[in-house]
DOPA-579811 format. One record per atom (N, C-alpha, C): residue in three letters; x, y, z negated. Coordinates in steps of 0.2 Angstrom, whole numbers, padded with zeros to 4 digits, always signed. Layout:
BEGIN
ALAXYZ/...
***
This chain:
BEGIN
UNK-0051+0460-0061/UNK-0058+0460-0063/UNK-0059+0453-0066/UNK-0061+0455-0071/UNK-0063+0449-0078/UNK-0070+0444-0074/UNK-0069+0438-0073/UNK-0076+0434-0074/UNK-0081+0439-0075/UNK-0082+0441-0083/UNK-0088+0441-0084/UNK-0090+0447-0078/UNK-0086+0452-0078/UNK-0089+0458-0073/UNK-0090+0456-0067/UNK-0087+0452-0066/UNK-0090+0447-0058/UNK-0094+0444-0057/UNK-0097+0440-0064/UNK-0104+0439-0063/UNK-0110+0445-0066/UNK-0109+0449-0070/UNK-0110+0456-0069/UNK-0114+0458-0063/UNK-0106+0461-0059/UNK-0106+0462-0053/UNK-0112+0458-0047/UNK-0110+0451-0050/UNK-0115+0446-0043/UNK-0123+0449-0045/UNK-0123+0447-0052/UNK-0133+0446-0054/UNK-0134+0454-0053/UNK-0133+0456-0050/UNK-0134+0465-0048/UNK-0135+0465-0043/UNK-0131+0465-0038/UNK-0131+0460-0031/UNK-0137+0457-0030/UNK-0136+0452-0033/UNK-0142+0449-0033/UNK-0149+0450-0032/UNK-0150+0453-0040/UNK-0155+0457-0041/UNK-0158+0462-0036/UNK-0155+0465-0033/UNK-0154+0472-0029/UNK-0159+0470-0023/UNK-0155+0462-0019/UNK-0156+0461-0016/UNK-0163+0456-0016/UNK-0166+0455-0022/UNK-0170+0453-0022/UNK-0176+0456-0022/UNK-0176+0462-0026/UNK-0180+0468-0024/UNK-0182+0470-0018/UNK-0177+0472-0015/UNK-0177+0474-0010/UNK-0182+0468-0005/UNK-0181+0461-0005/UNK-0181+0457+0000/UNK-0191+0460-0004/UNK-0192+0459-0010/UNK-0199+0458-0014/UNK-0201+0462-0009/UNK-0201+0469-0008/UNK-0205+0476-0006/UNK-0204+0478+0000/UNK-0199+0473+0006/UNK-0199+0472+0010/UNK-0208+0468+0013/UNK-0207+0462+0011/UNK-0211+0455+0011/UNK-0219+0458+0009/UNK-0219+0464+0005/UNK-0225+0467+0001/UNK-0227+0470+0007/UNK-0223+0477+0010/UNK-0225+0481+0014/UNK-0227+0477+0020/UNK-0224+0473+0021/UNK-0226+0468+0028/UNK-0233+0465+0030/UNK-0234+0461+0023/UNK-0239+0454+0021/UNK-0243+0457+0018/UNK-0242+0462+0012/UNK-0247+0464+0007/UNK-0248+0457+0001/UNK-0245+0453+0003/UNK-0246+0448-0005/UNK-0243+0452-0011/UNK-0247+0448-0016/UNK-0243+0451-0022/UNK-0237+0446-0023/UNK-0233+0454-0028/UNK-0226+0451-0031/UNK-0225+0443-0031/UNK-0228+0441-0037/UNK-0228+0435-0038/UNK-0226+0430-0034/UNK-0233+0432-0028/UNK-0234+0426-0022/UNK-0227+0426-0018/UNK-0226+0432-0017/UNK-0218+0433-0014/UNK-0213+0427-0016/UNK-0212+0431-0025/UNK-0206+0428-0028/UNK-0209+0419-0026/UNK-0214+0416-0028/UNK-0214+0410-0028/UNK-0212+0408-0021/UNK-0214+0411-0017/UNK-0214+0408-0008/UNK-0207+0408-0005/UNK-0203+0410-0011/UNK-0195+0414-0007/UNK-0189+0407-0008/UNK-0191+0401-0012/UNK-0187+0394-0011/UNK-0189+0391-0004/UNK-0193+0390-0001/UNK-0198+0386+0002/UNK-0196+0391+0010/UNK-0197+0397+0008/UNK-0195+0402+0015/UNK-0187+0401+0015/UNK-0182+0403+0011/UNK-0176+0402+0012/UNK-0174+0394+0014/UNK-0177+0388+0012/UNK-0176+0383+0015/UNK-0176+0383+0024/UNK-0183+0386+0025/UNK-0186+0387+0032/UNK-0182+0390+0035/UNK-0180+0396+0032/UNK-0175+0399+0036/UNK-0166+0397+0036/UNK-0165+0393+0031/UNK-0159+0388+0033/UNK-0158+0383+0038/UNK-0163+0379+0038/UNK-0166+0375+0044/UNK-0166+0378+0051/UNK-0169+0384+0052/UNK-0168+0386+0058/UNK-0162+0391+0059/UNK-0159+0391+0054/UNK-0153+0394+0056/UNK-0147+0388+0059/UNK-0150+0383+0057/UNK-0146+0376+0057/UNK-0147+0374+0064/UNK-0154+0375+0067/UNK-0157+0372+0072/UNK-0152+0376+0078/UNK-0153+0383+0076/UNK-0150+0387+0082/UNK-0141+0386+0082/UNK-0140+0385+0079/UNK-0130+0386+0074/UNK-0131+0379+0082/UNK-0134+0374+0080/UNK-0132+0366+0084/UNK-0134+0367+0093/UNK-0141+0371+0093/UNK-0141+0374+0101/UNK-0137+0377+0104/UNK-0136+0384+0101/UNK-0130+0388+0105/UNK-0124+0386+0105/UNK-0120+0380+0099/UNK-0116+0375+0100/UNK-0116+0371+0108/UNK-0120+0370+0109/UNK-0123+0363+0112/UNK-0121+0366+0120/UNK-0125+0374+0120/UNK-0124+0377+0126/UNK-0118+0381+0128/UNK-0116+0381+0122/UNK-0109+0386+0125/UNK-0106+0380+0128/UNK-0104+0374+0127/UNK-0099+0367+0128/UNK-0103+0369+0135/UNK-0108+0368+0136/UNK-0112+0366+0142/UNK-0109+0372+0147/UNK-0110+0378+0145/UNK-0105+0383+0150/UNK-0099+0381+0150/UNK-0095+0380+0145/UNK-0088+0379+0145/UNK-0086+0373+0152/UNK-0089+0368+0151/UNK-0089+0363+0153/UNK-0088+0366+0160/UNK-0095+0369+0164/UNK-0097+0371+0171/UNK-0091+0376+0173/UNK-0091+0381+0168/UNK-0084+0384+0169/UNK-0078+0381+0172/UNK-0075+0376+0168/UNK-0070+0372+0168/UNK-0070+0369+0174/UNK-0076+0367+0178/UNK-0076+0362+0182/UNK-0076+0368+0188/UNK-0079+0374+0189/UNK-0076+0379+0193/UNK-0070+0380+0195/UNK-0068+0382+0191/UNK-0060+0383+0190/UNK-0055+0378+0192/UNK-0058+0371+0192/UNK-0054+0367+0193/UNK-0056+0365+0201/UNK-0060+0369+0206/UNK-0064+0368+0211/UNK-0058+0372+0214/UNK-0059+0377+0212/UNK-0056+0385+0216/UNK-0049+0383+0218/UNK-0045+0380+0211/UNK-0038+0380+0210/UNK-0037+0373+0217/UNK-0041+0368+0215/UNK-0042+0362+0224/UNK-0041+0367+0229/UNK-0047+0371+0229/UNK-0049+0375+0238/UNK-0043+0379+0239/UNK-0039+0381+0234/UNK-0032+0384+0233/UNK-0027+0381+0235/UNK-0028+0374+0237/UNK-0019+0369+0237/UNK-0016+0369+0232/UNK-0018+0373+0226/UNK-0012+0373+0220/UNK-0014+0364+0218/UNK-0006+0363+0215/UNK-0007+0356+0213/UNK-0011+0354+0208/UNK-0013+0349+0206/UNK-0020+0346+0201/UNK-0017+0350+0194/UNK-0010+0349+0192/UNK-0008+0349+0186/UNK-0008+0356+0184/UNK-0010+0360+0191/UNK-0006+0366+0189/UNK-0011+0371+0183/
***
């Protein structure tokens, strides 16, 4: 597949997806078109941001489990006699 058909391809994609998000946001809000199109840099910001927010929490608490896990494990394996290294 050639470049150009690629971007063909993408701006179609794109497009497709951009409509759909428009009469999504329509049906929801009732704003007009425009107000959509203009408010959708600012919203996908927003929504980078808190995908950002959350990506760094649910990081933060898996460790946190992992962590509690880890020191379980290391409890049971003591109240077992098995040796430290094992």
């Amino acid at each position: 597949m050639g470049l150009s058909t690629r971007l063909v391809v993408g701006g179609a994609v794109a497009g497709t997806a951009l409509v759909y998000y428009v009469r999504r946001q329509r049906a929801c809000t009732g704003d007009g078109y425009l107000r959509i199109v203009r408010s959708l840099p600012g919203n996908a910001l927003r929504w980078a941001d808190q995908t950002k927010s959350r990506a760094a929490l649910a990081l933060t608490e898996g460790k946190s489990a992992a962590r509690e896990r880890d020191a379980e494990f290391t409890q049971r394996l003591l109240a077992s006699g098995a040796p430290p290294g094992a």
